[in-house]
C-alpha positions in Angstrom: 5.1 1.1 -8.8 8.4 1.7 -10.8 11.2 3.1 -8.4 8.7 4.1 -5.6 8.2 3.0 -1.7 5.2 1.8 -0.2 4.9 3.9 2.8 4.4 2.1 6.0 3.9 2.8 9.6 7.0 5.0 11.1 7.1 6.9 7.8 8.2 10.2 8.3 6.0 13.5 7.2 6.1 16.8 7.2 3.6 19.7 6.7 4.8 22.7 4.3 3.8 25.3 7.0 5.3 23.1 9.9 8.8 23.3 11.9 8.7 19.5 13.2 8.1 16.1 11.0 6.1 13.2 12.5 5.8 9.9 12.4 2.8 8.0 10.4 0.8 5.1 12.4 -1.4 3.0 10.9 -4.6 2.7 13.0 -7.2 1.3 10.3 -5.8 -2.4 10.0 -3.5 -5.0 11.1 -3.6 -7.4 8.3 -1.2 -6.3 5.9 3.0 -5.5 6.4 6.0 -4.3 4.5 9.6 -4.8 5.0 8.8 -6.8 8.2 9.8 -10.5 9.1 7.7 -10.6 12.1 4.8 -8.7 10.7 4.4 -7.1 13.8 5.5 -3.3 13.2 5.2 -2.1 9.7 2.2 -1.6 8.4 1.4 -1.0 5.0 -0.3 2.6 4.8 -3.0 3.5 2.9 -6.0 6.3 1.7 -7.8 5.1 4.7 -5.4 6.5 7.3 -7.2 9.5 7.8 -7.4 11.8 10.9 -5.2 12.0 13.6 -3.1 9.6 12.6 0.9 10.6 13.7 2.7 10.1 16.9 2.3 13.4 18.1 -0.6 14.3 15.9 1.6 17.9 15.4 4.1 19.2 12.8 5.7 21.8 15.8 4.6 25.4 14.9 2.2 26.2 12.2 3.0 29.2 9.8 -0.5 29.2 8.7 -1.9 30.2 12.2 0.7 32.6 13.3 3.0 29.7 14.8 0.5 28.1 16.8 1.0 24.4 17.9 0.1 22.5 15.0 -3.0 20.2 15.1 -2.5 17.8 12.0 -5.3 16.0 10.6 -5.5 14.3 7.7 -8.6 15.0 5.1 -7.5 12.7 2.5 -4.8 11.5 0.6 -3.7 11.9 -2.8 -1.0 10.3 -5.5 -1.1 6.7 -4.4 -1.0 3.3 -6.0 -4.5 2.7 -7.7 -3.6 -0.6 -8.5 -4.4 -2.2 -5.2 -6.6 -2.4 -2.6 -6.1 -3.4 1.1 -8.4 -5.5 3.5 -9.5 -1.9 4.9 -10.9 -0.9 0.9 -7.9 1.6 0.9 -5.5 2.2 -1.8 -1.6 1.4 -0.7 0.6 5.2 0.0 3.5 5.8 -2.2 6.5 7.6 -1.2 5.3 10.5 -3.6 1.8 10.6 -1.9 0.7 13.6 -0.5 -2.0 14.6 2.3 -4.7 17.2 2.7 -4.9 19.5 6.2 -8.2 21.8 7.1 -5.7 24.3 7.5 -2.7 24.0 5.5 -4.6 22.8 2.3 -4.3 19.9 -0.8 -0.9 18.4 -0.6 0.2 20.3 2.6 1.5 17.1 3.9 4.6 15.5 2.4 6.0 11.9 3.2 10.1 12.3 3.9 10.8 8.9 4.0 8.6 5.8 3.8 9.9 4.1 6.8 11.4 1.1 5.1 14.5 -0.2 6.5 17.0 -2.9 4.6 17.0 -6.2 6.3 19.2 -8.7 4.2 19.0 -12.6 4.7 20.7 -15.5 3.9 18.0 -15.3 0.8 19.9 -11.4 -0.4 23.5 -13.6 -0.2 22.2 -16.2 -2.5 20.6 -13.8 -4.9 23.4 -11.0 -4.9 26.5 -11.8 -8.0 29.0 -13.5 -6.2 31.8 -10.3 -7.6 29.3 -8.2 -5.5 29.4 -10.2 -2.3 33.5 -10.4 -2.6 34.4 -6.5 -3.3 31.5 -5.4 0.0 33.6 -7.8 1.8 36.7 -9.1 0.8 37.2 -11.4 4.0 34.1 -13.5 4.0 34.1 -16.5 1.6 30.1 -15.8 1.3 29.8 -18.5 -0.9 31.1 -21.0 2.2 28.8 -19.6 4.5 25.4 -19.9 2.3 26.8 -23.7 1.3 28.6 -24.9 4.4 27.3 -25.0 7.8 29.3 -22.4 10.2 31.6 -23.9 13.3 32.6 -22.1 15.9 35.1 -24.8 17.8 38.1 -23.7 18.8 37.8 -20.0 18.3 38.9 -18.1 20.9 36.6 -15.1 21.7 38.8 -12.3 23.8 
């Protein structure tokens, strides 16, 4: 999946013929996660997320139907990873995945962002070039806080 996001639940999309993007849930399992330490939010999306399956279920006013509340339903999905399947038999969304709509047709649906969000750890210190660490932050000796345990005794908090 060179370069590209899975998408996951929260991912924003938006309809070609819409005025208003809307966020992606995940309703067909609760098995597999993304970007999540808890693995209690971010679901991995996939093929199988068909339906009403946004927040609002509604991209605002629909050009197609003479600006008419939206109704968005996903038919299918198309341009994902082929390369695996989830638990649920579907194939994992890509951030370059696009979705079907009865009324706005193939590919009316576009993803805006995947819904990823960074979340370093200790772990992205001790893997990042120790040049890197010192020139994003010139006052932290990173390498003493990965190897030394912190303490706080005698600092004076105002």
């Amino acid at each position: 999946m060179a370069e590209k996001h899975i998408v996951v639940q929260g991912a924003t999309c938006l309809c070609n013929f819409g005025s208003a993007p809307d966020k992606l849930k995940v309703l067909t399992h609760k098995r597999e996660f993304a970007n999540d330490k808890e693995g209690t939010k971010k679901y991995i999306a996939s093929t199988k997320d068909i339906g009403s399956t946004f927040e609002k279920n509604m991209f605002g006013s629909c050009a197609k139907q003479n600006n008419k509340p939206c109704t968005a339903v996903v038919t299918e999905w198309k341009d994902f990873y082929e390369h695996t399947t989830l638990t649920n038999g579907g194939k994992i969304l890509t951030e370059s995945s696009k979705a079907t709509c009865p009324v706005g047709g193939a590919g009316c649906i576009k993803i805006i962002d995947h819904g990823q969000t960074a979340e370093p750890n200790g772990q992205s210190f001790k893997n990042t070039e120790p040049k890197v660490n010192q020139a994003l932050n010139p006052a932290v000796g990173v390498k003493q806080i990965i190897d030394e345990p912190v303490d706080v005794k005698g600092i004076i908090f105002e």
